[in-house]
VOGU-3710 file (C-alpha; in Angstrom, 3 decimals, decimal comma):
1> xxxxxxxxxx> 3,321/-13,360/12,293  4,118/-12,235/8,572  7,182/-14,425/7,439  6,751/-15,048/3,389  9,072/-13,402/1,257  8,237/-10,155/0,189  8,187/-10,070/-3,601  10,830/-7,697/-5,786  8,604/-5,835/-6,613  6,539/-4,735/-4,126
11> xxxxxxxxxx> 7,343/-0,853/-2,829  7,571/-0,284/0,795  6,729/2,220/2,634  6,038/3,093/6,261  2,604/2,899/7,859  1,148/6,432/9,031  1,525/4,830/12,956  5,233/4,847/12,283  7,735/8,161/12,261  11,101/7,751/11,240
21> xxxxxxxxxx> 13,014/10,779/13,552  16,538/10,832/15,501  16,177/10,127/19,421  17,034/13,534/20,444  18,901/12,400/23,714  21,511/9,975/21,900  21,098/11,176/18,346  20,448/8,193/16,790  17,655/6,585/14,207  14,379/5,682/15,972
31> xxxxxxxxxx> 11,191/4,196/14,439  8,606/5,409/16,971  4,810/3,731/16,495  2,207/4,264/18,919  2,957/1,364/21,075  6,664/1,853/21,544  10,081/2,905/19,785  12,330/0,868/17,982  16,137/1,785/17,854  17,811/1,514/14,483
41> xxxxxxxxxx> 21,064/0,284/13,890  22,416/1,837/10,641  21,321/-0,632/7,907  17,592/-0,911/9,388  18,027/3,141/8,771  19,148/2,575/5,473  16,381/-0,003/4,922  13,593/2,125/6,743  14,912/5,604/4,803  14,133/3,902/1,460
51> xxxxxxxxxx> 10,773/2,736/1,941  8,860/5,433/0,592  6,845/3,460/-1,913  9,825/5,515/-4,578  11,865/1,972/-5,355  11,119/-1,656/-5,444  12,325/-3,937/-2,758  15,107/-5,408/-5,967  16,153/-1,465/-6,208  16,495/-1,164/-2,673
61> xxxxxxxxxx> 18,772/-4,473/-2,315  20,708/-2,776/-5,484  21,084/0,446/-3,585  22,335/-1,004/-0,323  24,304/-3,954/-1,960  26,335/-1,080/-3,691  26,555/0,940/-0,458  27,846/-1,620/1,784  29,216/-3,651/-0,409  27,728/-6,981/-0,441
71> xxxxxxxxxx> 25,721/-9,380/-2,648  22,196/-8,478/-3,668  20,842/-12,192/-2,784  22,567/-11,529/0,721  21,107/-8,102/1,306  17,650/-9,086/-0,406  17,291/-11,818/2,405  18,104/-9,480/5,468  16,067/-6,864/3,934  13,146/-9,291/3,878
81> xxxxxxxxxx> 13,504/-10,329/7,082  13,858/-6,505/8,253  10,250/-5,716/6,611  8,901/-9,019/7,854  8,973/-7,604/11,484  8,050/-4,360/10,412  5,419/-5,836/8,714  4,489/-8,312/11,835  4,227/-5,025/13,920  2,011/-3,254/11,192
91> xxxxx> 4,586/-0,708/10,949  5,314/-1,059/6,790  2,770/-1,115/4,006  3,164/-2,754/0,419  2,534/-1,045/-2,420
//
């Protein structure tokens, strides 16, 4: 299992297994990968919506510290842990 921390700058993005798409019975964010579907709560869809290899892991703690209105250090650590299991599930990619 991938647990280091993912340096500040590295730029996410999603692996080509993975499809971010809304579940079309309840509406809500999915992550579906060919072995199953993960349901996302909304800050793992604000995580997974800004890994598109466009920002930096620091810009996306910036981004979402401003948006829900918490410290980056605080964010930066869930975020890593986020992309960890994406990561440990080969759904993310560093660029």
């Amino acid at each position: 299992m991938v647990s280091e921390s993912i340096p500040s700058t590295a730029r996410p993005k999603l692996s080509s297994r993975a499809r971010l798409q809304t579940d079309k019975v309840t509406g809500n964010p999915v992550l579906l990968y060919p072995e199953g579907v993960l349901m996302l709560n909304p800050t793992a869809h604000a995580i997974v919506s800004l890994c598109t290899v466009q920002e930096t892991i620091e810009a996306i703690a910036s981004i979402l510290a401003m948006r829900f209105q918490g410290s980056n250090a605080e964010i930066s650590n869930q975020i890593n842990a986020f992309l960890n299991r994406l990561r440990a599930k080969n759904l993310l990619e560093l660029i």
